[in-house]
Each structure stands twice: as C-alpha cells, then as structure tokens.
C-alpha positions in Angstrom: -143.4 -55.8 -64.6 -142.2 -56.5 -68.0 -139.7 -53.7 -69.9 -141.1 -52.4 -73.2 -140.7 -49.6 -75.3 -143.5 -46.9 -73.9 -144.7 -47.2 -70.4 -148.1 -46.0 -70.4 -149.6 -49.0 -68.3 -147.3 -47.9 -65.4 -148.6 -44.3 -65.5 -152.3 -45.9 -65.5 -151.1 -47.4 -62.6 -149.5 -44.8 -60.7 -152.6 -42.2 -61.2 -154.9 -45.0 -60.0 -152.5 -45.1 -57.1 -153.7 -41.4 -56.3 -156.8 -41.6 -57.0 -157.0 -44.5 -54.2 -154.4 -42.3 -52.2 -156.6 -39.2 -52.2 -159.7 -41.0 -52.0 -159.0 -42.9 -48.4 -157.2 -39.7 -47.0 -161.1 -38.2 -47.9 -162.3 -41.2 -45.4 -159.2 -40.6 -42.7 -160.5 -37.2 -41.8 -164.0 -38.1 -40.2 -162.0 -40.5 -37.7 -159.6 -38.2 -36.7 -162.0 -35.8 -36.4 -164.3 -37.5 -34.3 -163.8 -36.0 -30.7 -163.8 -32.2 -32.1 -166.8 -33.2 -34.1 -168.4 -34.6 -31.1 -167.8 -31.2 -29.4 -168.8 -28.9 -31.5 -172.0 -30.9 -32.0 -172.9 -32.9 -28.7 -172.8 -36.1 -30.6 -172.9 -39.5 -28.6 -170.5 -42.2 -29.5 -173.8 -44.2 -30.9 -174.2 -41.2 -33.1 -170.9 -41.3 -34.7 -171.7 -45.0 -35.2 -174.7 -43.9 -37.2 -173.0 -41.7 -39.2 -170.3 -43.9 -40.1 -172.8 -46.4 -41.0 -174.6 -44.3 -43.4 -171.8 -43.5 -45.2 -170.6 -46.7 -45.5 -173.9 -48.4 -46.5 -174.2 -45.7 -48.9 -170.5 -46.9 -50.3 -172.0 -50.4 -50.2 -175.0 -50.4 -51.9 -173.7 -47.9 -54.9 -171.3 -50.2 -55.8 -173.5 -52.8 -56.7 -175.2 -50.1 -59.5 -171.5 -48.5 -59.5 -169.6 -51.3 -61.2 -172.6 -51.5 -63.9 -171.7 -47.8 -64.3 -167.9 -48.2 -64.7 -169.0 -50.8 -67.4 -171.4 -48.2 -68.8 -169.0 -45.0 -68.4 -165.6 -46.6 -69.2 -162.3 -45.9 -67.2 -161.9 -42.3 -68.4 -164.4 -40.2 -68.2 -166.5 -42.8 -65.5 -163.5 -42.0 -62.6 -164.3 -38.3 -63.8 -167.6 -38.3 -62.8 -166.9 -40.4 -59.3 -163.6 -38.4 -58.1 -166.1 -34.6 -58.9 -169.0 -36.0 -57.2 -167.1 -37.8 -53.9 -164.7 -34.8 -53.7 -167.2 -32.0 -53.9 -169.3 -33.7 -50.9 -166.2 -34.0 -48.9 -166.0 -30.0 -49.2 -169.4 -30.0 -47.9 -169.1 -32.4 -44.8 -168.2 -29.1 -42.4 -171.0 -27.0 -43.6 -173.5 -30.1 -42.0 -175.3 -28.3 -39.3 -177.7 -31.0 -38.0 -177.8 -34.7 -37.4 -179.8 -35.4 -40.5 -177.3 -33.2 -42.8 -174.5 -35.4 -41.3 -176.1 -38.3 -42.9 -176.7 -36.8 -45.9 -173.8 -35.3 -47.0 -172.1 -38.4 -45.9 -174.5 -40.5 -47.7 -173.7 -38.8 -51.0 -170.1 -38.7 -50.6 -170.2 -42.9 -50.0 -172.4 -42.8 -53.3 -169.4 -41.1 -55.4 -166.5 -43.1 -53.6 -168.2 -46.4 -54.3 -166.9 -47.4 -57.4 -163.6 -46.5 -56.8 -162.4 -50.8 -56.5 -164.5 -51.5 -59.9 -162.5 -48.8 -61.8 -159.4 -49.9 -60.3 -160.5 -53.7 -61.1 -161.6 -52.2 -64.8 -157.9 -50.7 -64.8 -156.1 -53.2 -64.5 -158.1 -55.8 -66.7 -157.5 -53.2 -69.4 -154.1 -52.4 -69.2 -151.8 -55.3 -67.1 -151.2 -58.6 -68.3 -152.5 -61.2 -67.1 -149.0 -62.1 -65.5 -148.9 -58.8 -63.8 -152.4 -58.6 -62.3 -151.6 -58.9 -58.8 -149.2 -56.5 -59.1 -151.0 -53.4 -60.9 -153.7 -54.2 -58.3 -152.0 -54.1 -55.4 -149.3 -51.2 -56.6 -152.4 -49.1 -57.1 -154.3 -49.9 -54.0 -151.8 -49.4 -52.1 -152.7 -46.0 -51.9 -155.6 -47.4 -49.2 -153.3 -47.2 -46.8 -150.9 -45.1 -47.9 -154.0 -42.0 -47.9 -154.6 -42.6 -44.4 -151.1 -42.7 -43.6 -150.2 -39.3 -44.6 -154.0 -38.2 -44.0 -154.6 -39.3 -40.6 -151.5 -37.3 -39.4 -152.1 -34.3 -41.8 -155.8 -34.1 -40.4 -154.3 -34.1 -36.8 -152.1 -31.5 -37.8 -154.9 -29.5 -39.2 -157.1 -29.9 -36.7 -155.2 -28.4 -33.9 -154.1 -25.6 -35.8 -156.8 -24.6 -37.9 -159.8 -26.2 -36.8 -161.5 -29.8 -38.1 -163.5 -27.8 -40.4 -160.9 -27.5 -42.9 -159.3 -31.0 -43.0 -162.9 -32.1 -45.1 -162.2 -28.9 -48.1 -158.3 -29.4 -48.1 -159.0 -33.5 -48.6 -161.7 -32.3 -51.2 -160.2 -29.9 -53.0 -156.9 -32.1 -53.5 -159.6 -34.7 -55.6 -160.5 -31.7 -57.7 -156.4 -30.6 -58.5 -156.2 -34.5 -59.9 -159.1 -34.0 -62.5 -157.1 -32.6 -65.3 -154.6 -34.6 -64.8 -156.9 -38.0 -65.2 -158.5 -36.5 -68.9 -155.0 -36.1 -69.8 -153.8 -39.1 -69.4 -156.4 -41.6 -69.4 -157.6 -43.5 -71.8 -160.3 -46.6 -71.8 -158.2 -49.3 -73.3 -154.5 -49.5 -73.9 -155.6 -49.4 -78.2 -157.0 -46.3 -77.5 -153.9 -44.4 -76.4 -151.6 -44.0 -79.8 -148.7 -43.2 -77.0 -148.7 -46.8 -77.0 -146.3 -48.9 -78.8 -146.8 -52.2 -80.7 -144.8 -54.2 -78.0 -146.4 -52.6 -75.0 -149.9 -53.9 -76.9 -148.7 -57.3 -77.3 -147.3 -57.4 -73.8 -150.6 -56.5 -72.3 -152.6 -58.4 -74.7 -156.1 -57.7 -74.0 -157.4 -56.2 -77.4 -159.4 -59.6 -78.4 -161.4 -58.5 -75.5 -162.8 -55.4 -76.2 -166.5 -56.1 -76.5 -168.7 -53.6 -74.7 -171.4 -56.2 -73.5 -171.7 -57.9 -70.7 -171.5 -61.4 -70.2 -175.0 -62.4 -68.1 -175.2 -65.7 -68.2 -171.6 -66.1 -67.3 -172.1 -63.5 -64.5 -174.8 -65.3 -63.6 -172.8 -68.8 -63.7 -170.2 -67.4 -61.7 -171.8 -66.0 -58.7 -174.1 -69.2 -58.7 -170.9 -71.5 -58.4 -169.0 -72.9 -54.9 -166.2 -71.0 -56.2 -169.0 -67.5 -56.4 -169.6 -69.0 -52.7 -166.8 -68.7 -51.4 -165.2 -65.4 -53.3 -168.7 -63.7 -51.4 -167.9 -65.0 -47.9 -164.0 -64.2 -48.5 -165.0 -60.1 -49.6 -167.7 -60.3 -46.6 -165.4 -61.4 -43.7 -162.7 -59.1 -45.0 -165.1 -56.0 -45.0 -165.2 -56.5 -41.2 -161.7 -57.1 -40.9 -160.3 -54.3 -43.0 -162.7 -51.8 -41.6 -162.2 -52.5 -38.0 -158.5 -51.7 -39.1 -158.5 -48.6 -41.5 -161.3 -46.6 -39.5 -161.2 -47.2 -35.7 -157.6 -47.5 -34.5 -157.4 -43.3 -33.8 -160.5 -43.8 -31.7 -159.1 -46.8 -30.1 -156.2 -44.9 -29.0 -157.8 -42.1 -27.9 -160.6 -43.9 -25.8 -158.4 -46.6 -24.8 -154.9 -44.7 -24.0 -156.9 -41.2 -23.1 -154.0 -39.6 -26.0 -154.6 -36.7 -27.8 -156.0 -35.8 -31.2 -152.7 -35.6 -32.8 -150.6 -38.4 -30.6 -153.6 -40.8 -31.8 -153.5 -40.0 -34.7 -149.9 -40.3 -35.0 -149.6 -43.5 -33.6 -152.2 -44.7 -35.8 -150.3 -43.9 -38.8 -148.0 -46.7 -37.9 -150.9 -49.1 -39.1 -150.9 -47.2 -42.5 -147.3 -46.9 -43.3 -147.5 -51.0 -42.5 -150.4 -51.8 -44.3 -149.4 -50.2 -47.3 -146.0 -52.2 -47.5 -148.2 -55.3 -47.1 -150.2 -54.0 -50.0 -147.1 -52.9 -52.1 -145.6 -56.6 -51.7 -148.8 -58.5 -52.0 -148.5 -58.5 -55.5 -145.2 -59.2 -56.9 -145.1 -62.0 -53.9 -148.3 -63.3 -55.2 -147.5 -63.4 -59.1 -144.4 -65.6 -57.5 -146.9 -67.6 -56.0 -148.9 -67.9 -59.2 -146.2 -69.0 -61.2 -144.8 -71.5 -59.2 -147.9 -73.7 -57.2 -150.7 -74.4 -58.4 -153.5 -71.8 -59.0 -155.8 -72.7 -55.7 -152.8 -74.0 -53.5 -151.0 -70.3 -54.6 -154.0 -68.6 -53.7 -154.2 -70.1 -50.0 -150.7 -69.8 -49.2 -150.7 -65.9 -50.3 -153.6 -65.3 -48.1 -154.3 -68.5 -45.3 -150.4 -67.8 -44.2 -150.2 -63.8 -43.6 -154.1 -63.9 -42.1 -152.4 -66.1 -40.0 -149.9 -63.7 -38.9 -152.2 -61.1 -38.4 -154.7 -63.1 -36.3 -151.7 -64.0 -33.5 -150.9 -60.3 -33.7 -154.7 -59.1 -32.6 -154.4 -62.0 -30.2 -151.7 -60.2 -28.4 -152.9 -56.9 -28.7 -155.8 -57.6 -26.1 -152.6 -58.9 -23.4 -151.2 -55.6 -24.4 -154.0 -53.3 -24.2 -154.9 -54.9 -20.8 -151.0 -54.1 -20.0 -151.5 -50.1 -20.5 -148.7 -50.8 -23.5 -150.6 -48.2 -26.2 -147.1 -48.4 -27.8 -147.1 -51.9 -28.3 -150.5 -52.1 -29.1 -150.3 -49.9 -31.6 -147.3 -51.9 -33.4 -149.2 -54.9 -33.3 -152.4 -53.2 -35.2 -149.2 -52.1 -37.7 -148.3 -55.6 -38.1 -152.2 -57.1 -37.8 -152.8 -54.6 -41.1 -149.2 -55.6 -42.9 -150.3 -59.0 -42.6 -153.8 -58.9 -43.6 -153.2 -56.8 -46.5 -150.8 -59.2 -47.5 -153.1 -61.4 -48.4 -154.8 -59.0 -51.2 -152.8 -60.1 -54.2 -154.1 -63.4 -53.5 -157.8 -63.4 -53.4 -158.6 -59.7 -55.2 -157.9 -60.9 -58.2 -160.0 -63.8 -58.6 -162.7 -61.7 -59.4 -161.1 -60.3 -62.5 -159.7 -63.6 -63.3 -163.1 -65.2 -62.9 -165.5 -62.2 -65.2 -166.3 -63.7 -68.0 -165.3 -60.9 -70.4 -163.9 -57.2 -69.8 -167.5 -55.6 -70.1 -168.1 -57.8 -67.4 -165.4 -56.7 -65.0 -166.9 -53.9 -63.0 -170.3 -55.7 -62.5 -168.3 -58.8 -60.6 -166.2 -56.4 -58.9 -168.8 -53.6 -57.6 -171.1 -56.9 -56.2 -167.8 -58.5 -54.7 -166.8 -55.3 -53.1 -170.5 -54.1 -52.6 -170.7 -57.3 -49.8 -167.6 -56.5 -48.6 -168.9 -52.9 -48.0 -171.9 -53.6 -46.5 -170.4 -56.2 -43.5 -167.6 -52.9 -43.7 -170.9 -50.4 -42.8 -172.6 -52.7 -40.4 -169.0 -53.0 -38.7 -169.5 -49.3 -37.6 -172.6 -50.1 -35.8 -171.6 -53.8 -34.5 -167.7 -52.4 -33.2 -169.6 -48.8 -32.2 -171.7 -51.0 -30.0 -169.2 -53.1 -28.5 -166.6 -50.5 -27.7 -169.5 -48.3 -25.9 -170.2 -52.1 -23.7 -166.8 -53.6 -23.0 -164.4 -51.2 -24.6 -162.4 -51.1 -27.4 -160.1 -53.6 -26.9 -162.2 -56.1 -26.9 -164.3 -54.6 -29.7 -161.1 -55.0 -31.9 -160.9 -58.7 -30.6 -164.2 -59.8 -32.7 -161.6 -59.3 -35.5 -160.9 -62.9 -35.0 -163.8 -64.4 -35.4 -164.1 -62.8 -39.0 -160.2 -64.0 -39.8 -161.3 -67.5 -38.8 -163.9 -67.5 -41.1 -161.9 -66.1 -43.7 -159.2 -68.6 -44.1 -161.4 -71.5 -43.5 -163.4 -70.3 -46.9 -160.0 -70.6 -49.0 -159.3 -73.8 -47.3 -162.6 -75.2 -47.3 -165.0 -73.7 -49.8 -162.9 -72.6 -53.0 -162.4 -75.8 -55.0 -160.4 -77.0 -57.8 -163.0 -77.2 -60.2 -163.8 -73.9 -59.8 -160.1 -72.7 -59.9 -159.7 -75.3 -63.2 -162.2 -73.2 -64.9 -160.8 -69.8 -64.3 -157.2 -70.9 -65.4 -158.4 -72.7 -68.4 -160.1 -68.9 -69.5 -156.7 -67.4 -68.2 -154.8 -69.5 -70.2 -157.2 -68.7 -73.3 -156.9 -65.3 -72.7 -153.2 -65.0 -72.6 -152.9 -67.2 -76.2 
C-alpha cells in the first residue's frame, strides 16, 4: 500500500481485521463445542445439523436486507449496531435450554453477523484505492481464519477446564470490549475523518463518489448480465466449499480419528493458521496480477490456479483418511484452505469493482454473499447428512464437485465484455 502522510486507511483496515477476527472466533465455538453440547443435551448428529443450518440460513437471508442496511446505516455507526446485536446473542447461546431456543438464539445471532462482508466490502470501497482493493480486502478478512485459529484452540482450552458454557460469553463479551474502540475511530468516508491529510485523500480518491443513493438500474443491469451469472455461481459454489472447511474439520477429526475435544481442535487449527496466510497473500499477489495481465485472464489465474491446488489436496486427503494418517490429513485440509483462500483477492472484488456507485456497494455485496450463505447453510444439512451415511471422509470429498464447478465459471462463464465494462468504470473512477 502506498506511503502518505497520515495512515488512517490502514487503521480502517486493521479494526475491520478484528471485527472479522472476533466475529468468526464467535462461529468457532459451536463446532468445537459440539460433542459436550451433545452431552449435556442428548442431541443427535442430525440435530446439530439443524442447528447449524438455522443459523446459517439466518446469516444468509439477512444479508440480502443487511447490505441495503449498511447502505442505509453507513460504516460507523451500521458495524455498531451488527457487532451489539451478534455479540450479545453469542452471550446467550449457553442459557438455550431446549431444541427450539437453540434455533433461536442461533437464528438471531446469524441475523447480526450477516452483514459483516457488506461492511467490510463498504470499507474498503470507501477508504482503499482502487489499486489497493484486493489487498484491504483480503488484509481484513483475513481475520476469517485467523478467529478460528486462535478460537478453535481457545474454546478447547475452555471447554475442558471450565466448561463449554463459557467459551459462548468470553467470544461475546470480547465483541462488546471492541465497541468503543470502533466509534472512536471510525468514520463513514475517508472526507469525514479531518485526521486525514490532503495526500492520503488524493491517494484514495473516492470523494467524487459520495452520493448516498443507490444505483437500481445499474444493480439491476449487473446482476442481469453473464458477467452477474457467473459472479452468483462463483459466491454459490464457494459457500459450499468454504463452509465445509471453516466449520467441520474439528468434527471430522473427532468422528473420524476418535481424538479428543482439545487434540481436534488443535489439529484443526492448522487449517486456520494456513488459510489465513492464503488470505493475507491473496491480495497483494492479486493486485500483481491486476497490474500485469489483463483484467479477466488476472482474475482466472489468481483463482483457477490455487483452486487447483486445493482440489488435488482434498483428492488425497480421502487416500489419507482411508490410511488412518489424521496427521496428514489434517495438513492437507491446511493446505486445501491455503489454496482456496488464495483465490479471494481474485474474484471478491469484482463485486465492488462491478457496483455501479458506492451507495450501491453493500446491496451487490450482501446478495453476492447472501447466495454464498445460503449453499454455506444448506451445506450443514447436505455434509450433516452424508457424514452420518458414509462418513466424513467422504462427506468432505463432495468438496470437489463444488471446486469443479467453480473454476469452470471463471473459465467459462465470466467474459470479456463483461470484464471490459467494469475496467472502463475502474478506469473512470481512478481519473
């Protein structure tokens, strides 16, 4: 990222970074969680698949009205209302005493996490240049992986020594310790914030954008498009794909390896730690891309190649799995999640490219990442249901068919045209 005299975009950044960081070690907990919670409760592994769904079709559908909202609420006080909401609910998971409260509570805290991807969208279409897009995305998101990282081995800890009970308030009240901090800090638009200097404002550029209406008709245009096509069935296939990865591996290793709560979970975190270097490099390696290929053939080499990579290493995860190796198995998920989320600063960012204007950002984004959501909520019922059949190793292997489908979209769907439009409005942007 460019050198100018203040800094304030990086600090946007970095607190989106934490937000994201606390808000997936909020998700991390349920899974590690899951055989004391079946315990305590009697719940069927069917059950846990229905809880998991509601939550995440809750997550899914509120980001379609979500994104309208971050439009509505703008980035400051918006992410004020969602982190309160999502971490107070979190607090409450414990205190669920039935089956029905399980998908309640769940199904509110989904609701407050779901625009969590339009405000980080809306951050960095405020406050990055266009040249540095991939980068501010990716740099904050990382913290997707990173959460469960730190989360899914902090909520084994917990567990064992004080019970599962209080992994679900110290995740929540850790959202609520960040609140002050965000009001702070924050502002809407990088004009907004006088700690901003003249050449950080030129650098980022994006003042001629400030109307506070959404485009329609261009919305409208967009999603109509091949190039709307394609972006849908790219966020849909990925829902499965990242889901299967960020949620199921500690039950994996516990049903498939008979380990502990805490040895799972451990070994789990190997996928995290991976995933979010693959997330911390997607960027930068994708503005490299950008700069130096043309737009579409950037695109499919940043994500075609390292889907690639991570489709040979599920491959071999069902020899190893077969092979009793949970070691090795659990290296290859690491790698499988390194790979795929290399492939982020590639095809995220189309979808801010593409909106029309900057009042328009968080609408594209919370439908983009709404269908990605919901094939993400339905994958708790469709991996549920084939783990419980023929195990989890071969649950994990209907990964492929989704990573198939993926890269044949950016090879075969995305077209020139489409791409010729959005770097013509780039280009216009950036004058």
């Amino acid at each position: 990222m460019a050198k100018t005299s203040s800094h304030r975009r990086y600090l946007i950044v970095l607190l989106m970074f934490l937000v994201i960081f606390i808000n997936y070690m909020d998700r991390v907990n349920f899974s590690v969680s899951i055989p004391a919670i079946q315990h305590a409760f009697g719940f069927n592994l069917h059950q846990i698949g229905q809880i998991a769904f509601v939550w995440g079709l809750a997550y899914a559908l509120f980001n379609f009205p979500g994104g309208w909202i971050a439009d509505k609420l703008g980035l400051r006080w918006g992410m004020v209302v969602a982190l309160g909401w999502w971490s107070l609910f979190t607090i409450a998971t414990p205190f669920a005493g039935s089956l029905g409260m399980w998908f309640a509570i769940r199904a509110l805290m989904g609701a407050g996490e779901a625009p969590i991807w339009p405000y980080n969208a809306k951050a960095v279409n405020s406050w990055a240049a266009p040249t540095e897009r991939s980068t501010a995305y990716t740099w904050a998101g990382a913290g997707q992986y990173l959460g469960p990282a730190v989360g899914s081995v902090l909520a084994g800890w917990i567990v064992v020594h004080f019970g599962w009970h209080w992994t679900f308030i110290a995740f929540g009240a850790a959202g609520l310790v960040i609140l002050p901090f965000w009001i702070l800090v924050v502002r809407d638009r990088p004009e907004q914030d006088p700690r901003v200097q003249a050449d950080e404002l030129a650098w980022i550029g994006n003042a001629k954008d400030a109307t506070n209406k959404p485009d329609w008709p261009g919305i409208r245009g967009l999603l109509l498009s091949r190039t709307g096509a394609g972006l849908l069935l790219i966020y849909l296939t990925f829902g499965y794909i990242l889901f299967t990865f960020l949620y199921w591996v500690p039950s994996y290793m516990f049903y498939t390896f008979h380990m502990t709560i805490l040895k799972s979970a451990v070994w789990s975190s190997i996928g995290s730690v991976l995933g979010f270097a693959g997330f911390f490099l997607s960027g930068p390696l994708n503005d490299f891309l950008a700069k130096r290929f043309e737009r579409l053939t950037a695109r499919r080499i940043g994500a075609v190649g390292p889907m690639l990579v991570g489709a040979a290493c599920v491959a071999l995860s069902l020899l190893t799995a077969k092979a009793g190796a949970a070691q090795t198995t659990a290296v290859l998920f690491g790698l499988a999640q390194m790979a795929m989320n290399t492939t982020v600063g590639a095809w995220a960012v189309i979808g801010i490219d593409a909106a029309p204007n900057e009042a328009s950002t968080g609408i594209i984004y919370g439908i983009l990442n709404g269908v990605l959501n919901l094939m993400g909520a339905f994958n708790s019922l469709i991996l549920t249901g084939l783990a419980s059949r023929y195990g989890f190793p071969a649950a994990f292997g209907s990964a492929l068919v989704f990573m198939i489908v993926f890269m044949l979209s950016l090879l075969l769907i995305l077209n020139r045209e489409g791409f010729g439009t959005l770097e013509k409005k780039r280009k216009a942007f950036a004058s």
